[in-house]
N, C-alpha and C positions, 0 to 999 in steps of 0.2 A: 363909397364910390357913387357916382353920379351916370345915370343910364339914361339917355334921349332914345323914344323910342318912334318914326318917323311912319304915318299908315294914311297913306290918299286911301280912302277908302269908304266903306258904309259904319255906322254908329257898330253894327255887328261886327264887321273888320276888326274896329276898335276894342271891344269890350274885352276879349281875352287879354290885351296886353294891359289895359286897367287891373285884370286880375292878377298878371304879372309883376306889376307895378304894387299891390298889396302884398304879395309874398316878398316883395323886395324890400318894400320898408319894413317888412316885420324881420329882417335880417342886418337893421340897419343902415340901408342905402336909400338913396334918393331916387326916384323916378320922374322921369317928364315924357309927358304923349304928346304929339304935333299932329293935328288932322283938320279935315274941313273947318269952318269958322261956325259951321249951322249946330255942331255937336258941346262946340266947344261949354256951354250952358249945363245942357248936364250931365256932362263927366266931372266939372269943378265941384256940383252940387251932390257930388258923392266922392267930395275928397281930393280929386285928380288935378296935379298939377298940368295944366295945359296950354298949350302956345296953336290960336290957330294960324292956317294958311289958308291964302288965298285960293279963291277956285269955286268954279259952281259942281257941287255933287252931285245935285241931278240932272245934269245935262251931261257929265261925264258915263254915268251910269245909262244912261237913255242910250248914248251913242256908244258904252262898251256892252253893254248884256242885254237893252229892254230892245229897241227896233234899231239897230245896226243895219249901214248900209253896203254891209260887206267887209274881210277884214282889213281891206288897203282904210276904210273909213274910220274902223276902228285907232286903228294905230296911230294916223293920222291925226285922230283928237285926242290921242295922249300927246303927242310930240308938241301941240299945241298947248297943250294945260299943264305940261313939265317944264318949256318953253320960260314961263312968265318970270321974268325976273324975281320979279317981290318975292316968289316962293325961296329961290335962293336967297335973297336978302334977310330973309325972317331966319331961315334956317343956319344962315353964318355965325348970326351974333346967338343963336339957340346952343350952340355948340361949347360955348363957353364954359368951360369946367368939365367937359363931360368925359367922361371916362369907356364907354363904349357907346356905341351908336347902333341901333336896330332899324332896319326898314323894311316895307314889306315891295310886291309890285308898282312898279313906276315910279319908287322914288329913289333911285339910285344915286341920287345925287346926294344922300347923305352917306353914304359910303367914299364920295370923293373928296366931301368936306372931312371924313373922317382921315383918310387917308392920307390928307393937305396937313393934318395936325398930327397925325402920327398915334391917330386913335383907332382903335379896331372896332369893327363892324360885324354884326351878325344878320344875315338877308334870313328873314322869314316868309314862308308861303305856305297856301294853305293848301294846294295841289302839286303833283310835282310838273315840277318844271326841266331839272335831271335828265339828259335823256337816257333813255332804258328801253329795252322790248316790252316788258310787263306792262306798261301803263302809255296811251296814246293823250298827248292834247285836247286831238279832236278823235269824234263818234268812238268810244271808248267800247261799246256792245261789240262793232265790226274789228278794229283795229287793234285792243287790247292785245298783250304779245306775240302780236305780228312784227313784220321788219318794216310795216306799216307804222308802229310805234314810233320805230326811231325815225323814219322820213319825218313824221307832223312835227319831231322834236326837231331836226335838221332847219326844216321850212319857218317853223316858226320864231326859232334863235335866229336866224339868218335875216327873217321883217324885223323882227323888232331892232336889233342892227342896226341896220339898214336905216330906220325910221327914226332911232335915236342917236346915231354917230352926231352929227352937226349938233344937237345937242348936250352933248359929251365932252364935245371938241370943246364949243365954247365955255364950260364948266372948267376943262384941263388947262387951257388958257387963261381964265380966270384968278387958278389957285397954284398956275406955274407947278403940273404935275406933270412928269414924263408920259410917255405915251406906254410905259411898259410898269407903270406905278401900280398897276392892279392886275398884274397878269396872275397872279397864283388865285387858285378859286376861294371863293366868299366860304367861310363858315356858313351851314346853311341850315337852318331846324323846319322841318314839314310839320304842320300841328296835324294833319290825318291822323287817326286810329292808326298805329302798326298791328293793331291784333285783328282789325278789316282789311286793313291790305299794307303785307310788311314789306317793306323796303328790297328794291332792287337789289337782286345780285352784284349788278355793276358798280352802285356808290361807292365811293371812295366814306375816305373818313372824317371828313367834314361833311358830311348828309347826316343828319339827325331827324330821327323820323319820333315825335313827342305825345302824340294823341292832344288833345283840345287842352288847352292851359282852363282852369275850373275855378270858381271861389275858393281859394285854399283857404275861407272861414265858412263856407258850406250854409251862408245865409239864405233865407229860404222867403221872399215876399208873399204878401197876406194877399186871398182872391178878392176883389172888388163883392162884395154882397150883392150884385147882381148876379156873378159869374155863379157864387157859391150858390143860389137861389135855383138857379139853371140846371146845375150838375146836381144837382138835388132832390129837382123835380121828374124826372126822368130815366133811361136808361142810359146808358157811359155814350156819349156824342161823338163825334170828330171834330177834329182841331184841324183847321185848315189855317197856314198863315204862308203869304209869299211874301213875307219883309220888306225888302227896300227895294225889291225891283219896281224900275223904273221903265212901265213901255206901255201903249195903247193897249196890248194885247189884256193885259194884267185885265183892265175890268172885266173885257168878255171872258175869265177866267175865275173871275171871283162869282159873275153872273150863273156862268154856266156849274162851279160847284155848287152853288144854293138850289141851282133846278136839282142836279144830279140828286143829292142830299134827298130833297122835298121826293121828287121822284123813286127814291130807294126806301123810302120811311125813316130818312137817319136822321134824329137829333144831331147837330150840328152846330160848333163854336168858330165862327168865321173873323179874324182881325184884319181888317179892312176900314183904315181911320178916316177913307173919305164917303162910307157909306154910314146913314142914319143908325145911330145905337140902337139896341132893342131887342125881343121877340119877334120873329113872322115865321109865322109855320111851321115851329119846333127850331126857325134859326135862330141865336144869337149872335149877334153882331159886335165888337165891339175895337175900340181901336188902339189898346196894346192889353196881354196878358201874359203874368208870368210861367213862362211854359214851363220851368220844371216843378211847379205848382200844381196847375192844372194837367196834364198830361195823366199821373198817375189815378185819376178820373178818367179818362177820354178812352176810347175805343181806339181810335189809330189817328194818324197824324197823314196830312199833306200838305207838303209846302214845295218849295223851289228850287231844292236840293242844296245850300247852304251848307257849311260847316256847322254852323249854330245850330241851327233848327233842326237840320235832321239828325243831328248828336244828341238832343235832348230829347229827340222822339226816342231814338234808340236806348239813350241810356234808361229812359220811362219805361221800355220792355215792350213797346205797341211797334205793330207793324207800320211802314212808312210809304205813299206812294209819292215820287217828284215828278217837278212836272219844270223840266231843265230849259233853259233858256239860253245858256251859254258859260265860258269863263269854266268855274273849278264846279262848276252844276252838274254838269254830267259825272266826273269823275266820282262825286260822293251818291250821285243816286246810282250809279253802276256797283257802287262797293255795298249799298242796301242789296240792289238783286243777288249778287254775285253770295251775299253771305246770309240769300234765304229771305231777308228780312221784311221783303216787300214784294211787291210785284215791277215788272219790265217798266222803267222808266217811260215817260210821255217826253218825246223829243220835239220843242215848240221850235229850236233852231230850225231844225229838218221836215216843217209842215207837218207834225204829227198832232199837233193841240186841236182838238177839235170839239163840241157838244156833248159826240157821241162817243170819240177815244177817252174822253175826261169821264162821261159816265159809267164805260165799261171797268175801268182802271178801280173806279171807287167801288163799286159791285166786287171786282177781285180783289181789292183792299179787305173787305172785311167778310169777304166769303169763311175765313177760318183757317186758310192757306199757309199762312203765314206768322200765325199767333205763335206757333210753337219756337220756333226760330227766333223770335221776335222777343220771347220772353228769356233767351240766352243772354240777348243782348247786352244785359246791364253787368250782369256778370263777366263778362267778355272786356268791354270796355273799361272793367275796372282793372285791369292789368296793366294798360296805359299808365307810362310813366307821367306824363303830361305837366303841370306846374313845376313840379319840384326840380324834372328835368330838366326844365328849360331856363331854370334860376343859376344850378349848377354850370350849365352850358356858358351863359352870360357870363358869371362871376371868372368862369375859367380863362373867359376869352381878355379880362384885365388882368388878371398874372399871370399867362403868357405874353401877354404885352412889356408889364414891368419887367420881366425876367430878360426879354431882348434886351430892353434899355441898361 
């Protein structure tokens, strides 16, 4: 069978379903990923079949997580960046052969091209989106199950809507689909840890909660000889990395961990590809390193609260501070407090980033607080059905298909 898997998103977005895509040919099927056009380089250069789309990522990114200018702005520049025809166009003729179709947020529209052909779709997300008491959208510390929960659920299905109906319409127009063609709910797989935070009572049975899809060949990249020279020379550092967020804020956060750092006496691994490589003051700088490499060196991890990053903090067994910015951020740095593993998230939506909150945070990062809890972790996460589930899921979702037919 042949699986189109559709992700606007960041290269880290993408990377689990590339490892998706290797468990699938190792079972005999065909994979194809669709994502920005700036990735499309190397994902091919490790194998991946890929088709890009059009679209600028970092001004997507800028305007949904990095400096937003509120969430009418947000929405408003996806409707615009889902909008673009071409996108549909590349995607139509992508469809060709395919046997299930995967998307993640905002790309819904493989789900209707799916639907036009009478192919099934599985919607993946990496936050829940479901609504439930347990888990809010927004400020997840205050609202977590409250009936608060279900409102930010209510509000926030209702914008998006709202924002993407005329979008919708003119897709359903396009592909001459009823207006009732997609009424039963999406197969849906959550990649969160279920053993950090298990699944709502509410879901039905199409919510599938997978933990992180992983290299199911468990390849492990070699440290850069500076890296290893660093980890080497000194005591266990921190690994600071805020990925792809895209926002001003970002520098005076990478500024201000290097003073914290210098300030606390901690050796220090900072990936920041737009700042000069090197040593300065027990920093090392550098602009990508393979975290589940490094980590199990490293004293504790801070980053952005990411699916990626903060999973391979955790699963390294170090404690994790985020420093959340928006989007599925908060929910994964709430599920480090909430199971010990770190300390109180730094909320930069909510004016919480500051010189002084960023150097407090990393003081009770590695106060010791947290070690213990921390060092559960890997063992924890390894219960996570995560790859092999979501292989299963997929393959099921084409004979149920055949079986209708």
């Amino acid at each position: 069978m042949k699986v189109l898997a559709v992700v606007l998103g960041s290269e880290g977005d993408m990377l689990p379903f590339a490892h998706l895509g290797v468990a699938l040919r190792d079972r005999g099927h065909q994979f194809v990923l669709a994502g920005f056009s700036e990735f499309g380089g190397s994902f091919r250069a490790n194998g991946v079949d890929y088709i890009e789309l059009p679209g600028d990522y970092r001004a997507l990114m800028k305007r949904l997580l990095g400096d937003s200018k509120g969430m009418m702005d947000t929405v408003l520049g996806i409707r615009e960046m889902i909008s673009d025809a071409h996108v549909f166009d590349v995607l139509e003729h992508a469809m060709d052969g395919v046997d299930v179709v995967m998307y993640t947020q905002f790309s819904e529209v493989a789900r209707l091209l799916g639907a036009a052909r009478g192919v099934p779709s599985v919607r993946v997300q990496v936050f829940p989106t479901e609504p439930c008491l347990r888990y809010s959208l927004v400020d997840p510390r205050k609202l977590d199950g409250s009936v608060g929960a279900l409102v930010t659920h209510w509000m926030s299905n209702t914008l998006m809507a709202w924002a993407m109906r005329p979008v919708i319409a003119a897709w359903r127009r396009r592909l001459g689909l009823r207006q009732r063609a997609l009424s039963s709910p999406p197969t849906t797989i959550y990649q969160f840890s279920p053993a950090l935070s298990p699944p709502a009572p509410e879901w039905k049975n199409h919510i599938h909660v997978t933990g992180e899809w992983l290299d199911p060949h468990h390849s492990e990249l070699a440290l850069d000889p500076a890296v290893e020279e660093f980890v080497a020379a000194g005591s266990a550092p921190v690994l600071a990395s805020f990925g792809s967020m895209v926002s001003d804020r970002v520098y005076d956060l990478q500024r201000w961990t290097r003073d914290a750092c210098i300030e606390h006496g901690l050796r220090a691994i900072i990936v920041d590809p737009d700042y000069e490589p090197g040593v300065r003051e027990g920093i090392l700088t550098v602009a990508r390193v393979p975290f589940a490499t490094v980590l199990p060196w490293c004293r504790a991890g801070i980053c952005h609260g990411s699916l990626g990053t903060t999973g391979a903090i955790l699963r390294a067994g170090k404690p994790c501070l985020a420093v959340a910015f928006g989007g599925d951020q908060h929910f994964h740095a709430n599920a480090v407090c909430r199971n010990g593993a770190g300390p109180n998230y730094i909320d930069a939506q909510r004016g919480e980033l500051s010189a002084q909150s960023l150097a407090a945070g990393i003081a009770d990062l590695v106060s010791g607080a947290y070690d213990s809890a921390a060092r559960r972790m890997p063992e924890l996460l390894a219960t996570d059905p995560g790859t092999v589930a979501a292989v299963e899921i997929v393959l099921n979702q084409s004979d149920l298909a055949k079986g209708e037919k």
